[in-house]
C-alpha positions as semicolon CSV with decimal commas, in nm:
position;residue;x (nm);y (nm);z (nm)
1;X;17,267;13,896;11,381
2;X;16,879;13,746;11,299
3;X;16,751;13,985;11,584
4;X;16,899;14,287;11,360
5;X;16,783;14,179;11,015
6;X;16,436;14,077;11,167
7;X;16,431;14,407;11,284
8;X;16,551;14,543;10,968
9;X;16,285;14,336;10,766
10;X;15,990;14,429;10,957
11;X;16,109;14,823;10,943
12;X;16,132;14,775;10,595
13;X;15,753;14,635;10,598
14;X;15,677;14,941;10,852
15;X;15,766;15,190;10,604
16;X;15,627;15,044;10,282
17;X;15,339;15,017;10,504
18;X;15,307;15,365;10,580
19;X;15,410;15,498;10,183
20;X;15,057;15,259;10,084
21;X;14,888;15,384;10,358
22;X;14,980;15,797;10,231
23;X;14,991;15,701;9,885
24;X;14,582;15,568;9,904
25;X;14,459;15,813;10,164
26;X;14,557;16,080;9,848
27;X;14,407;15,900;9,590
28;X;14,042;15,861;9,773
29;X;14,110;16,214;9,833
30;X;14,179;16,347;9,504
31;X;13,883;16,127;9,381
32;X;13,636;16,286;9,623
33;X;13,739;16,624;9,471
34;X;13,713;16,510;9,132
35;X;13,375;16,391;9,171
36;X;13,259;16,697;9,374
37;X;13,401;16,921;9,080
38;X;13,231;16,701;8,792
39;X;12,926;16,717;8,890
40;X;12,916;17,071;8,951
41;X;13,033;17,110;8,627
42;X;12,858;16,836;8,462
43;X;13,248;16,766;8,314
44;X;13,234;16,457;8,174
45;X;13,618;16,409;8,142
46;X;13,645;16,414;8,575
47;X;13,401;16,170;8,586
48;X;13,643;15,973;8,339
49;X;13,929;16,032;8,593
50;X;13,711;15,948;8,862
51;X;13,627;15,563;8,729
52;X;14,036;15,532;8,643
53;X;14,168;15,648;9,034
54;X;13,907;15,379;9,130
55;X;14,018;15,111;8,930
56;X;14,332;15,185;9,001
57;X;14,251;15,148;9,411
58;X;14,076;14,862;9,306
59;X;14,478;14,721;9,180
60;X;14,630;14,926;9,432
61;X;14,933;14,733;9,589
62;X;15,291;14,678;9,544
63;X;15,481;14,861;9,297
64;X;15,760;14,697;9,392
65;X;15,820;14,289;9,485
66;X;16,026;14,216;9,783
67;X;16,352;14,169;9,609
68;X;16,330;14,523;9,457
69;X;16,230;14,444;9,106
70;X;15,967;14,623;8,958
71;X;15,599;14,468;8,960
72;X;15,521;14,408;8,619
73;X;15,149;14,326;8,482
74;X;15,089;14,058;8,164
75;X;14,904;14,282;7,934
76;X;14,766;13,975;7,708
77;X;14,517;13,813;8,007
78;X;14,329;14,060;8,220
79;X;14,327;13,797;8,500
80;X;14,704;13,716;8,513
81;X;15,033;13,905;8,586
82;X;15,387;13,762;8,546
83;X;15,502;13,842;8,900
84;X;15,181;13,733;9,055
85;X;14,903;13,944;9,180
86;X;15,018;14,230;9,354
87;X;14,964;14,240;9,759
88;X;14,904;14,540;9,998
89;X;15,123;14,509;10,279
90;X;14,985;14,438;10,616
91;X;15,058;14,655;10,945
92;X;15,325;14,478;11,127
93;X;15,230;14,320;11,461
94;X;15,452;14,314;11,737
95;X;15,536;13,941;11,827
96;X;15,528;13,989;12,240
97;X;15,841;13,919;12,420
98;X;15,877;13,546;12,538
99;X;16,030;13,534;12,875
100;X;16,105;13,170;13,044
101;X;16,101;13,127;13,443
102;X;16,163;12,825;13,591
103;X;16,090;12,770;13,930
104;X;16,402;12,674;14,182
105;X;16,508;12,338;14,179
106;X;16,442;12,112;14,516
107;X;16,736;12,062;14,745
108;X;16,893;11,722;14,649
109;X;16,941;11,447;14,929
110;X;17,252;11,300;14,831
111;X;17,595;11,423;14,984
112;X;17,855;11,267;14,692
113;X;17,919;11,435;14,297
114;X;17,607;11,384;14,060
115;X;17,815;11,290;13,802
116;X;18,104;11,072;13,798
117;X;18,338;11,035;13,546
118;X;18,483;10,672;13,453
């Protein structure tokens, strides 16, 4: 039962992994298009879109907390959210395999039971 809801857990953490990983990878995309295209154009409303994709990579993390809920962000301090501050998730490393071998006993030198019950 934990061996299956470890595994579950860290499959979870796999694919939110992955959806952060997708989710970034198109926003530094879309923001090296944007700049390319504003200042070819000398647009001054791409380079506005530009500065907000970067701040938000710059707050880029969980939308989500663990227990499902939505993140939420304390509008009255810029420093402070109500949830906390939001985390990336990290790639998942493999714990290895633990594997116990104990080496063969010595041959005892005593012919009667071990143990003797009184």
């Amino acid at each position: 039962v934990f061996h299956d809801a470890r595994e579950d857990l860290l499959q979870k953490q796999r694919n939110r992994h992955a959806v952060e990983q997708k989710a970034l990878a198109h926003y530094k995309d879309s923001i090296e298009k944007a700049k390319i295209q504003a200042h070819r154009h000398h647009d001054d409303k791409k380079l506005g879109l530009v500065a907000s994709r970067m701040k938000k990579i710059e707050r880029f993390g969980a939308e989500k907390r663990e227990d499902g809920k939505r993140h939420r962000v304390c509008t009255r301090r810029k420093d402070a959210s109500i949830d906390g501050d939001r985390h990336r998730t990290e790639a998942v490393k493999e714990e290895p395999k633990l594997v116990l071998k104990f080496p063969e006993p010595p041959p005892m030198h005593y012919k009667g039971p071990v143990l003797q019950p009184e």
